[in-house]
C-alpha positions in Angstrom: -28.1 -211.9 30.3 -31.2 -211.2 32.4 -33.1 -214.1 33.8 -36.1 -213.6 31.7 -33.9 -213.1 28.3 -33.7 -217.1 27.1 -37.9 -217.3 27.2 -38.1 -214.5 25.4 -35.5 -214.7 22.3 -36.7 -218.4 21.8 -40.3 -217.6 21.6 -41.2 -219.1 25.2 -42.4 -216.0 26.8 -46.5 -215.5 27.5 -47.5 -212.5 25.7 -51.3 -211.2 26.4 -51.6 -211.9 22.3 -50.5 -215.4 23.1 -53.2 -215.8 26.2 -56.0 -218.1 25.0 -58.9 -218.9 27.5 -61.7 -221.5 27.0 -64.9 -218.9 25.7 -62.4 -216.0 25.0 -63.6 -213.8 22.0 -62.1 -210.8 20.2 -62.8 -207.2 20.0 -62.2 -205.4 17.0 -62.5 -201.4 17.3 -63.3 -199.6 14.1 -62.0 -195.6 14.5 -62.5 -192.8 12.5 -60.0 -191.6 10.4 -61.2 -187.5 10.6 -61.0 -185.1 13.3 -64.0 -183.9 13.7 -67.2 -185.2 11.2 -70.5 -185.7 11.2 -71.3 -189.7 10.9 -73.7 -189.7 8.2 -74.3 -193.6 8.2 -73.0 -197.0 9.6 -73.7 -200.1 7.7 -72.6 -203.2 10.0 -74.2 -205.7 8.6 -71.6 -206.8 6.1 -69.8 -207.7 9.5 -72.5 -209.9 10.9 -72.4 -211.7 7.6 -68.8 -212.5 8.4 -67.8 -215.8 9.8 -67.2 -216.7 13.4 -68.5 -212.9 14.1 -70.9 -213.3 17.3 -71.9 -209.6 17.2 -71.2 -206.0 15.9 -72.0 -202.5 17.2 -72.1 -199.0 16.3 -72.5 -196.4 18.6 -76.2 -195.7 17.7 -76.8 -199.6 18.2 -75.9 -198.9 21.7 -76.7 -194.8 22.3 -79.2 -196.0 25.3 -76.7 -197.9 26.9 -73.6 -197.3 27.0 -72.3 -194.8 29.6 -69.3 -192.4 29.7 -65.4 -193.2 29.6 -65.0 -191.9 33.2 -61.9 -189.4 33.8 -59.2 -191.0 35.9 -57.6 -188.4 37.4 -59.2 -185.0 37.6 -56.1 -182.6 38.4 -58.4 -180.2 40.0 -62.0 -180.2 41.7 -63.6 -177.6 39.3 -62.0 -179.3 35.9 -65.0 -180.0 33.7 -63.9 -182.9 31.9 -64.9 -183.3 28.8 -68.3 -186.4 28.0 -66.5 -189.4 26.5 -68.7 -191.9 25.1 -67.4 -195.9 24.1 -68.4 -194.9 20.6 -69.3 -192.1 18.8 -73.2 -191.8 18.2 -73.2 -189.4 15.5 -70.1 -186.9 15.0 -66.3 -188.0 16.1 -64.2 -185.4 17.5 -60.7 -186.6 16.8 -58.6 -188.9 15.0 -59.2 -192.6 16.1 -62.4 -191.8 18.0 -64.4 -195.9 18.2 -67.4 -195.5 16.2 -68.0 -199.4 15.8 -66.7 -202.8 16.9 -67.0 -206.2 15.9 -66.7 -209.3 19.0 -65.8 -212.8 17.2 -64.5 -215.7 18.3 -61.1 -215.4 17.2 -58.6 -212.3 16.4 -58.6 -212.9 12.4 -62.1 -213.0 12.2 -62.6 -210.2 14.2 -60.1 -208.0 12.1 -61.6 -208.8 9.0 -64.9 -208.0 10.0 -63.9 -205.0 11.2 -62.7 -204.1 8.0 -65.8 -204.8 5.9 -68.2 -202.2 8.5 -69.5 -199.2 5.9 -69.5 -195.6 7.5 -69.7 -192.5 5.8 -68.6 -189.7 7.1 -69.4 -185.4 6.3 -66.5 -183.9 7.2 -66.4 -180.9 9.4 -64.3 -178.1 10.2 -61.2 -178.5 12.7 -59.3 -176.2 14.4 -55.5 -176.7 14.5 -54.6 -173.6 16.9 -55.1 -173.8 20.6 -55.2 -170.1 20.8 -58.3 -170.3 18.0 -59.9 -173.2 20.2 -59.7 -171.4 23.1 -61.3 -167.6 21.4 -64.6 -166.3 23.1 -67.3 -167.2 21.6 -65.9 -170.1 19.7 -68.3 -173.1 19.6 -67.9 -175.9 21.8 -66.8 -179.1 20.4 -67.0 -181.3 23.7 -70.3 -182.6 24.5 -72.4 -180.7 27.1 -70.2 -178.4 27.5 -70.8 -174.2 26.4 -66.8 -173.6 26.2 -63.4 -175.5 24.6 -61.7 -174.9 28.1 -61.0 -177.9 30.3 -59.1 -176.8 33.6 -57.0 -173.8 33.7 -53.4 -174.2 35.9 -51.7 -170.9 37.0 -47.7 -171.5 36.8 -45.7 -169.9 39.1 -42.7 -167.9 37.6 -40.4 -166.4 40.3 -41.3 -163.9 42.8 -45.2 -164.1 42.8 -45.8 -163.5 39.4 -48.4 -165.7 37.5 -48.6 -166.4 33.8 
């Protein structure tokens, strides 16, 4: 048996679920279940209504604000990475994309909130095939951005030949 293995099969080890701090609230993230739509509307205020809910936002709630999900590791100096924001504004691009969250004062509440935010979406066209993604003239789906391509790697396959 390892060292740590009594605390954790009799329920003694400190999870970061089981961390409770004096004035620690909860986020709840709300994420879109399409690939790519246009967010017609957000109603949060069935949220606020909710108990021990100290505030909820939707990406247009916040659009002056909030910045950009930085990229961590670029992989080459003239990658253009695509614009990232907290939460969408209005159109996700993928599946689980925030587009709201609820902060309350404890996990359950926060959850349930979550669950009673209204957004309707207009679904939009996706494209399943890199090769489609990547066809000339194709448009964009990445914010700021005139092209689908992020960074292009050459691989080396035996004697100098590049694919």
């Amino acid at each position: 048996m390892r060292k740590e293995d009594a605390r954790l099969i009799t329920g003694h080890t400190r999870w970061t679920e089981n961390i409770a701090l004096p004035g620690m609230v909860h986020l709840a993230i709300l994420r879109s279940p399409y690939a790519h739509a246009r967010i017609t509307s957000v109603d949060t205020s069935p949220a606020l209504s909710q108990p021990n809910v100290i505030a909820v936002f939707s990406g247009a709630d916040i659009a002056d604000i909030q910045g950009v999900m930085a990229c961590a590791w670029p992989v080459t100096e003239d990658m253009v990475a695509p614009t990232y924001l907290p939460l969408a504004i209005d159109e996700v691009r993928h599946v689980g994309e925030p587009v709201a969250v609820v902060v309350a004062r404890d996990r359950v509440s926060a959850v349930d909130a979550i669950e009673s935010v209204q957004v309707e979406y207009e679904p939009l066209p996706v494209v399943l095939d890199l090769e489609e993604a990547l066809a000339e003239g194709r448009p964009a789906r990445t914010r700021g951005q005139g092209h689908q391509q992020v960074l292009h790697l050459g691989l080396r396959l035996g004697r100098g030949r590049h694919r």
